[in-house]
N, C-alpha and C positions, 0 to 999 in steps of 0.2 A: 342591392340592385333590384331595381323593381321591373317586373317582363314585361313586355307590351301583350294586348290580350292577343289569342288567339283565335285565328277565324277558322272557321269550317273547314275542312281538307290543307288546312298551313301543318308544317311543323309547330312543336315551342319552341320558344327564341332560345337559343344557347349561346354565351357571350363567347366560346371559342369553339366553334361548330366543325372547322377541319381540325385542329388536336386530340391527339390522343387523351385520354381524364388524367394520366400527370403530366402530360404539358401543358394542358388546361392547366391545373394546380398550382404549376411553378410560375406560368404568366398570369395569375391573379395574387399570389405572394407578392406582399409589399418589401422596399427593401429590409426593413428593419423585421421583418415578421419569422417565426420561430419555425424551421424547417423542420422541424416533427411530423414525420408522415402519417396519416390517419386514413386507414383500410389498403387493401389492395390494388396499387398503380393501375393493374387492367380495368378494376370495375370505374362503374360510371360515377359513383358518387365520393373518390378518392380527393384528400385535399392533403394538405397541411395545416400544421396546429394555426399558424399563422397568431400568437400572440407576442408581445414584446421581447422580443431576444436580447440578454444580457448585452453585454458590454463586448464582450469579448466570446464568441462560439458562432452558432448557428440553432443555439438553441433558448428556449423562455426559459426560468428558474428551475419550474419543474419535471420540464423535459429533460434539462441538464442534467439532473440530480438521477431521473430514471436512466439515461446514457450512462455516467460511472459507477451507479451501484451495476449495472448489466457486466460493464467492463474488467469491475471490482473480482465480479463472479466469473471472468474468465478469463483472469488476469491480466489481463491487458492495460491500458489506458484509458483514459477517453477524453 
């Protein structure tokens, strides 16, 4: 997405300017895009992996694979 420029005493543009940076996050994730979270929900520059999510999860391949080896390590599922 490209900004429009900025003038003298403006803000920069921010496409979701009243959200918080992970509601920002979740309303620029596409549907199909890989819910791996990428830094800290409070800071400002917080996203998702946002790459092709399998078939079946909420995650891309390699997201996937770091979830169960995580899960693996504490026994769980994933």
């Amino acid at each position: 997405m490209v900004s429009p420029p900025v003038l003298a005493g403006e803000r920069a543009f921010a496409p979701f300017p009243h959200f918080p940076p992970a509601a920002a996050a979740v309303a620029a994730l596409g549907p199909r895009g890989c819910r791996w979270p990428l830094g800290e929900p409070a800071d400002a520059g917080f996203a998702f992996c946002g790459a092709a999510r399998r078939l079946r999860g909420s995650y891309c391949a390699v997201h996937a694979r770091l979830a169960r080896a995580g899960a693996s390590r504490r026994g769980g599922r994933a």
